[in-house]
Each structure stands twice: as structure tokens, then as C-alpha cells.
N, C-alpha and C positions, 0 to 999 in steps of 0.2 A: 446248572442243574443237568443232570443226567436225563437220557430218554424215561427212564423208571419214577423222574421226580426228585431222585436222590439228588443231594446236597454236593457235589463235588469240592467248592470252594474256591480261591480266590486264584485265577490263573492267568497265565497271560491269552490274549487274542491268538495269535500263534498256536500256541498249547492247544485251544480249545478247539480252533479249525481242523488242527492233526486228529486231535479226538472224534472229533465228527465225523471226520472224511474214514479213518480207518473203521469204523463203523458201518458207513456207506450212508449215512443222516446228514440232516442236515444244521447248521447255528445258529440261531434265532434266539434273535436282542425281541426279550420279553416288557425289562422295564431300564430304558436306553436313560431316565430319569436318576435313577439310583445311582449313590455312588460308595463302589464302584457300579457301574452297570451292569445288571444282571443279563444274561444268557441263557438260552436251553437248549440239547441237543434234542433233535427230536425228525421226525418225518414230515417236513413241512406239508407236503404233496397230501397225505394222507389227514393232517391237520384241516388243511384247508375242504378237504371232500365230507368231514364229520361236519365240520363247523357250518357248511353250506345244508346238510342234510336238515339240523336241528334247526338252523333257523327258516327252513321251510317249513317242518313241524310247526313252531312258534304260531309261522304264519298263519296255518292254516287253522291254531287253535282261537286266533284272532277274531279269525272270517267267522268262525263258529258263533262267537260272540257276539251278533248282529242283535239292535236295539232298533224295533218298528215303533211307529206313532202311530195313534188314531187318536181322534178330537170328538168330542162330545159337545153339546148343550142342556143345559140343565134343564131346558121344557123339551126332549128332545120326541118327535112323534114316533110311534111304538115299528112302523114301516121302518124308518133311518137308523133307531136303536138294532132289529134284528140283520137290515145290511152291514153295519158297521162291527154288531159282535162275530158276524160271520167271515168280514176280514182281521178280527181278530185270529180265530179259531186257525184260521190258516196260515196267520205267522206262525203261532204255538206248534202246528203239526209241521211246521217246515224250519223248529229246533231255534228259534228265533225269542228275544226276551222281546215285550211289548209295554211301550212306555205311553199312561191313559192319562189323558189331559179332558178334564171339564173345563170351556170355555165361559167365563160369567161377563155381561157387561150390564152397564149401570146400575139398575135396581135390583137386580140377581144377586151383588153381593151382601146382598139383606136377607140372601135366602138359601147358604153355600150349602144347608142340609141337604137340599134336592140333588145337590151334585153328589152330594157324599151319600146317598139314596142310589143314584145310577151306579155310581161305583162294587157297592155292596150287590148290587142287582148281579151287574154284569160278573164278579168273584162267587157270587151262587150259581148263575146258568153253565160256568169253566169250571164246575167242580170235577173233579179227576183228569181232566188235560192241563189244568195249571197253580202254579201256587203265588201265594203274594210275595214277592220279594223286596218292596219299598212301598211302607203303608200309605193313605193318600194322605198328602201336605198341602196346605196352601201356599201357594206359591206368587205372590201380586193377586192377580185378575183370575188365576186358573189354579185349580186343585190335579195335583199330579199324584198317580200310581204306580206302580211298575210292577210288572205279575211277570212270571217264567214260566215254562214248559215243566211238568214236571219230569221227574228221573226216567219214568217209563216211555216219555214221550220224547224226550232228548234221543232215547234211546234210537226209539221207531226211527226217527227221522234221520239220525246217523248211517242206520243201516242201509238207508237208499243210498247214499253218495260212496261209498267207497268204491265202489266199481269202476268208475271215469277217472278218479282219483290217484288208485293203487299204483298201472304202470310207470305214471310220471315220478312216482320218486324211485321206483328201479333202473328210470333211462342212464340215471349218471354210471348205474355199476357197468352198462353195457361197453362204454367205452375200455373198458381193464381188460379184457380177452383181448388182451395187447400184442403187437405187433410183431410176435417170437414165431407164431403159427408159418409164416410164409419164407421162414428159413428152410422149412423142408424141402422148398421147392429145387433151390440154387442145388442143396446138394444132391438130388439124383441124377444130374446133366453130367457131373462129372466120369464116371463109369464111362459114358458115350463118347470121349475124345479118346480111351483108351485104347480103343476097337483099330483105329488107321494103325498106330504103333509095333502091332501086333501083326499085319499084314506085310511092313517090311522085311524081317527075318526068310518071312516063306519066298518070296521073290526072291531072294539071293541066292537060298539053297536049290534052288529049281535052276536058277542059269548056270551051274557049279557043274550038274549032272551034265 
């Protein structure tokens, strides 16, 4: 394949180095599998710098993706309820999904409503910081939920982090203000050897007189 993608077709190793090189790209065995095996002419260098970018991106849309826990009890006292919804509240503003587990043991699973009573509670008190995105399920011993940040609130909380964020994915371009600049220097020296050159002639014609 061509740098453009195009199809060039079935050529020799040889052939396709010459093509590359007179190009100034480079030959890169794509799928070394196929037969015959495929190749691409392309700018490896510059390959590799996109492919590093995006999968930073990737990363970072990963990091985004953080799932908190908090654990409830289904007698739970109304003190524990408002600390624990308040560590809610602050996953949610810090762009974060939160995954709600009511804990039941022994005779509690004769009574999963009160769990599903907290649940409902605590999705009324998050109304407009977040929405339900995994209804509650019983799950064995414990009923799980899973609520998200909503869109305005994803938002807020993006907008704090770009700043720390931003210069680290321009460090890699700084390196490209590549290494041509410091050719100016060599060549001004030269002019300065001309100078002695120039001084012999006049000595000669001076001991002539």
C-alpha cells in the first residue's frame, strides 16, 4: 500500500524499498501473516507519535471512568445515612460513577424492601447532581445500584482538571523544533578565516616599493 492507502499491488521487497526510500518513507510489514505479506509505505516516525498521542487520549478517557463504592445497612442511623450520602455527593462532583451496595445479613433478607427504601431515599436527596444508570438488583446478601454524575455535572467537574493536564500532551511536539536551528552558527565563522588571506597581498606590495 501506498502512503495515501492506495492499493499499489503485488511487488517485489526490492521494488518496494526503492519506492519508499525515493520518497524519503519508510516500509512497514503491516500484516507479515498474509500471503503474500502485506506492506505500507508510510512515515513510520510520524506513525508512531499519532499512535502514542491517541492512546494517551484513550487513557485518559479511562481515568475518567472511575467507579466509587459506598456500603449501606438497611437499619442504617439517620447520622451514618447523611455522612455517607455526603461521600456520595463528592464522588458525583468529582465526575466519578458510584456504585451503592446495601449490605443485609441474616434476618434482613426477610426485609430487602428497607434496602430498596434507602436506595430510593438516597436517588431523591441526588436529584439534579445525578442519575440512575443501573437500577438496584439483588445481588446474594446485598442489593446494588449504580447512579452517574449527570451531563452538567461531568461537565463542572472536567472543567477543573484541564489545566495540569493540557501541557503534558504538547511536551512530545516540543522535541520537533529539531536540530537545523544550530546550523546557523557553523556558518558565520566562516567569513573570519577570510580576513588573514587578504592581508598577504598587501605585505608584498609594500616591500616591492
Amino acid at each position: 500500500m501506498g502512503p495515501d492507502g492506495a492499493q499499489i499491488g503485488i511487488v517485489s521487497t526490492q521494488d518496494a524499498l526503492r519506492q519508499a526510500q525515493e520518497q524519503d518513507l519508510d516500509l512497514v510489514e503491516v500484516a507479515p501473516q498474509a500471503s503474500p505479506p502485506v506492506a505500507r509505505i508510510m512515515d513510520y516516525g510520524k506513525y508512531k507519535y499519532e499512535r502514542d498521542i491517541r492512546m494517551k487520549e484513550a487513557r485518559k478517557k479511562q481515568a475518567r471512568v472511575e467507579v466509587k463504592e459506598i456500603k449501606f445497612r438497611p437499619k442504617i442511623d439517620p447520622h451514618d445515612y447523611a455522612t455517607k450520602k455526603g461521600h456520595v455527593e463528592r464522588f458525583l462532583r468529582a465526575g466519578a460513577r458510584v456504585k451503592v451496595t446495601i449490605m443485609f445479613r441474616g434476618r434482613e433478607m426477610a426485609h430487602t424492601e428497607l434496602g430498596r427504601r434507602i436506595l430510593d431515599r438516597l436517588v431523591s436527596d441526588l436529584e439534579g447532581l445525578a442519575v440512575v444508570e443501573a437500577t438496584p438488583k439483588q445481588d446474594g446478601r446485598n442489593m446494588v445500584m449504580v447512579i452517574a454524575p449527570t451531563k452538567k455535572q461531568v461537565a463542572a467537574a472536567r472543567a477543573e482538571h484541564p489545566r495540569p493536564r493540557e501541557p503534558r500532551a504538547e511536551e512530545p511536539r516540543t522535541e520537533q523544533p529539531r536540530a537545523e536551528e544550530p546550523e546557523a552558527g557553523p556558518a558565520q565563522a566562516e567569513p573570519a578565516k577570510a580576513e588573514p588571506a587578504k592581508a598577504e597581498p598587501a605585505a608584498s606590495t609594500t616591500e616591492q616599493g
